[in-house]
C-alpha positions in Angstrom: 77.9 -82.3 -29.4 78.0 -85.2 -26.8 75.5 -87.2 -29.2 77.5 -86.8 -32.1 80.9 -88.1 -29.9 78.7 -91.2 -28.9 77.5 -92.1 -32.4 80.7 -91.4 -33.3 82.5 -94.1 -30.9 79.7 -96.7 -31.2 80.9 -96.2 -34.9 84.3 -96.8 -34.0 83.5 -99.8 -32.1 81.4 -101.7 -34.6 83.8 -100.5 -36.8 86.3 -102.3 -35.0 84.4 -105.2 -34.1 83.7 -105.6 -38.0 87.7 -105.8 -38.6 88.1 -108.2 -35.9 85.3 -110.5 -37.6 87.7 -110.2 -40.8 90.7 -110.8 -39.2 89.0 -113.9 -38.0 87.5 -115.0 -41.3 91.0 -114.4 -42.7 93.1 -116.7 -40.4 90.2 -119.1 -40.9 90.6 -119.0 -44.8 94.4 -119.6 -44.4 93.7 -122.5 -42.4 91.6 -124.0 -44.7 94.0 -123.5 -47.6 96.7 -125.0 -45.7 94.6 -127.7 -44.7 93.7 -128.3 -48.7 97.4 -127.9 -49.9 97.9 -130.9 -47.5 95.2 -133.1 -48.9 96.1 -132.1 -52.6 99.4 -133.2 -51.7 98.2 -136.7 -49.8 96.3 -137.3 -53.2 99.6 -136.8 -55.2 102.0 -139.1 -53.2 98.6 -141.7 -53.5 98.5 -141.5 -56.9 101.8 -142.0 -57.4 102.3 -144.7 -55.1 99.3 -146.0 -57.4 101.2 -145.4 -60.6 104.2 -147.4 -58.7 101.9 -150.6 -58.0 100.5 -150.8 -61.4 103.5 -150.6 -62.6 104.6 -153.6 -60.7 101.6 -155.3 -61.2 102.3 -155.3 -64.7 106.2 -156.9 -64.4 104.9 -159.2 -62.5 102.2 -160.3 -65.3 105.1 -160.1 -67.7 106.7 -162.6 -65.9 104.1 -164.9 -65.0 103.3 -164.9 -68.7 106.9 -165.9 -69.2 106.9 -168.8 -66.8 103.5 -170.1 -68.6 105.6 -170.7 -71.6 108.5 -172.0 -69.8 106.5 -174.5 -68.1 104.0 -175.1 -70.8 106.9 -176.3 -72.5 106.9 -179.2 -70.0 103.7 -180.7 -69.6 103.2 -184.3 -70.7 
């Protein structure tokens, strides 16, 4: 009977030690979807700080086109 109690714990124990490995894995997973969450949100306040230049960019070409004709207007 005292073999059967041994196996039994030893059992227990990798049992346990399997659980704490998935405990770990789990925390780590978390980790790295927290850590992605923050990139995917980096990549959004880029690209709409992107979407804000070209934006700008593109007044500004509007108005440099209108000061060509203004001064254009002027040339000898």
């Amino acid at each position: 009977m005292g073999e059967v109690k041994e196996q039994i714990l030893r059992t227990q124990e990798e049992v346990e030690k399997a659980l704490r490995a998935l405990e770990n894995l789990a925390a780590s997973a978390e980790e790295t979807t927290a850590s992605a969450q923050e990139v995917s949100s980096a990549i959004e306040e880029q690209t709409a700080s992107i979407e804000e230049l070209k934006r700008s960019a593109d007044d500004l070409k509007g108005v440099v086109e209108s000061l060509r004709n203004i001064v254009s207007r002027f040339k000898l």
